[in-house]
Steps between C-alpha positions, in 0.01 A plus 500: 500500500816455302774272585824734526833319366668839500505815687409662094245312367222190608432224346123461403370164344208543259302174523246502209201295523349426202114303431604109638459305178674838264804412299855686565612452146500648178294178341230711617328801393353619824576852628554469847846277480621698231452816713648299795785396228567826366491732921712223585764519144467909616626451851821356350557754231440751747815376700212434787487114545753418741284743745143395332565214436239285270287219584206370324238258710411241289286153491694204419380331201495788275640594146882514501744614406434848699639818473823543622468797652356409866524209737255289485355378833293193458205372693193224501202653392131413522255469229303800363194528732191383330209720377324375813753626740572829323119574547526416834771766541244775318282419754758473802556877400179602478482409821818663635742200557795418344510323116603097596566380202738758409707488822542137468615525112753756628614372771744311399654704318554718794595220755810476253654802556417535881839416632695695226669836540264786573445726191175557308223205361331719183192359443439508140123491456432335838329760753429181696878515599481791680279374734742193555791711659490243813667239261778714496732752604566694240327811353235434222414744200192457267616556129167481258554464177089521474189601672546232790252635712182497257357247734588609826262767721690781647493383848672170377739681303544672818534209724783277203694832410589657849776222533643667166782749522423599162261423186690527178292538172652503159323819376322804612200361324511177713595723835174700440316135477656429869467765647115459462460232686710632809427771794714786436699370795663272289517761175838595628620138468465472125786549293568471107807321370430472110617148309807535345642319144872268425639707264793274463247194397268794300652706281472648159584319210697714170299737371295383224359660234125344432478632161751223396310214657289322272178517790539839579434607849531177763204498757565317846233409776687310778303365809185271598266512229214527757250813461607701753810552304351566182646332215178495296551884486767442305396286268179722479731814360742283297200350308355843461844630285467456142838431477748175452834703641378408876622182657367402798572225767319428817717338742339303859239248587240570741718340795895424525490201298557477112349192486185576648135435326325851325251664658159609343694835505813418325273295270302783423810755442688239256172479288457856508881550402410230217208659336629860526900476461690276343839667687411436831679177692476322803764383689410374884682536837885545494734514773662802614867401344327510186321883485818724444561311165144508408428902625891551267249331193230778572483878388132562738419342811146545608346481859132546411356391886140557583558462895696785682809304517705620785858517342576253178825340454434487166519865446835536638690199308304658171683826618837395559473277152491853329122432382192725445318445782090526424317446860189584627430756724379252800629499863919553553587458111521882427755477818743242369469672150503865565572695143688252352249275334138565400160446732188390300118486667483145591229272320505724205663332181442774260715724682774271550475471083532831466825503714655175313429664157724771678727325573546278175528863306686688704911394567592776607238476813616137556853617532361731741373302717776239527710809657265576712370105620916410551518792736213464691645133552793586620402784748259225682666174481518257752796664715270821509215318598691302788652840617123621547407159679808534716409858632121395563704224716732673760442837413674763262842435655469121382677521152744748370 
């Protein structure tokens, strides 16, 4: 239970645990720190962090500098289990006893915080935590940012998850996913808190009229250039307009390092790009300092994912940088986007050129759009979406 420093309010430490080995710091492009970063960055614009206040559970040895926005608590971690062990712990389940491998690569982590104030160990990703409550005193919340229980049976989902006071996912969509794999005893459990966007570091550039630029309409992809996330759609429609007046840019590498070797996939989409369209460029993995002055350089930002992602960053910084947002229809995108940008079948280039020609004709519609994207943003920015967390935490009296 809370601590109580006053007779009016508690005080509730949030202890976020995070994947030992994950970086708390912008030099990464990895989703989970920047949500951690950006609940945390809420909390104080919300006027909440003296009585939530922020802490972020981290493995010494990792990137710096971090985010400034929660206190990091460090701790000696263990090496990844091997494929070996992580089989064993498929089988361990099978059979109905507890994952090994897992507990000892969080357990550390835990151990860290055991003696520190009681409040509330969110487990970002990490069902396994749940089931570690003895570490601890302190309450302990799933939050899934993705289908986390894909390999667990019901009755181990059952056994992990009834140490959880709540399970968090970041979209209906994803919620849906969970709630599969539970009984309905623990339906009741599940609650959605949706990602929020920094709309201080993202936010729309002067208005620009593309009629004036010598390329025409500017075409962004930002993210891992992996399938999943589609980038060869892209370059599939832009090579299918007959046009030169479309500039396009794909932004990420298939990991979180620029200077990492091509895939056969990347390989494959640069000689495509080659052959087919002279306007498309490559640029590989940035940091996340450096997006708000590359989305300002952009009129369209496309999110053309294959897999149902759960609820893309990528979407909302696009939003709040006053672009046309072009996603596909996949998972929680048509929740973070809601009328303000455009949904596209995914895997389906010619449609997506049909939208871009759109767009490169039509100013008016662009204009449009910006309106609506900047409002969106600012309706469901990080404040909002820590104001949502907060009354999943203690209840609807928690933040006012």
């Amino acid at each position: 239970m809370p601590v109580s420093l006053t007779r009016e309010r508690p005080v509730y430490p949030v202890y976020h645990v995070i994947t030992p080995g994950d970086h708390f710091s912008p030099r990464t492009g990895s989703a989970i720190p920047t949500v951690v970063h950006g609940l945390a960055t809420g909390a104080r614009l919300a006027g909440d962090a003296r009585w939530y206040p922020q802490n972020v559970v981290v493995q010494a040895g990792t990137y710096t500098p971090r985010y400034p926005s929660a206190n990091a608590i460090e701790y000696s971690g263990t090496e990844y289990p091997s494929l070996l062990r992580r089989a064993a712990d498929a089988t361990r389940a099978r059979l109905g006893l507890s994952r090994a491998a897992a507990r000892r690569y969080y357990e550390p982590a835990l151990k860290s915080i055991r003696n520190a104030q009681p409040g509330v160990v969110v487990a970002h990703n990490a069902p396994i935590v749940a089931a570690l409550s003895g570490l601890h005193h302190h309450e302990t919340v799933l939050f899934a940012h993705n289908d986390v229980l894909r390999t667990y049976s019901r009755g181990e989902a059952t056994r992990v998850l009834s140490g959880a006071k709540w399970i968090v996912c970041v979209s209906e969509s994803l919620a849906a996913e969970i709630r599969s794999h539970l009984p309905a005893a623990l339906h009741g459990r599940v609650r959605v808190v949706r990602n929020g966007v920094d709309t201080t570091q993202f936010s729309p550039a002067d208005v620009r009229n593309s009629s004036s630029h010598p390329n025409g309409l500017r075409v962004l992809f930002v993210g891992r250039t992996v399938r999943d996330k589609g980038a060869d759609t892209l370059v599939d429609a832009v090579a299918m307009l007959p046009r030169g007046d479309i500039d396009t840019c794909v932004i990420g590498s298939h990991g979180f390092d620029a200077d990492s070797t091509l895939t056969a996939y990347e390989r494959r989409i640069r000689s495509r790009a080659k052959t087919a369209c002279s306007s498309i460029r490559f640029t590989p993995f940035v940091n996340r300092n450096q997006l708000p002055e590359l989305l300002h350089a952009a009129d369209v930002l496309v999110v053309p994912s294959r897999w149902n992602e759960p609820s893309t960053l990528t979407v909302g910084e696009g939003l709040a940088s006053g672009l046309a947002v072009v996603a596909s229809r996949v998972g929680g995108i048509p929740e973070v986007l809601g009328d303000a940008g455009l949904l596209i079948s995914p895997d389906n280039p010619a449609e997506l050129a049909e939208v871009l020609e759109k767009l490169a004709d039509d100013l008016p519609f662009r204009h449009e759009l910006r309106e609506k994207a900047i409002a969106r943003s600012r309706d469901h920015d990080w404040e909002w979406a820590w104001r949502e967390f907060a009354n999943v935490l203690v209840g609807s009296e928690a933040v006012r």
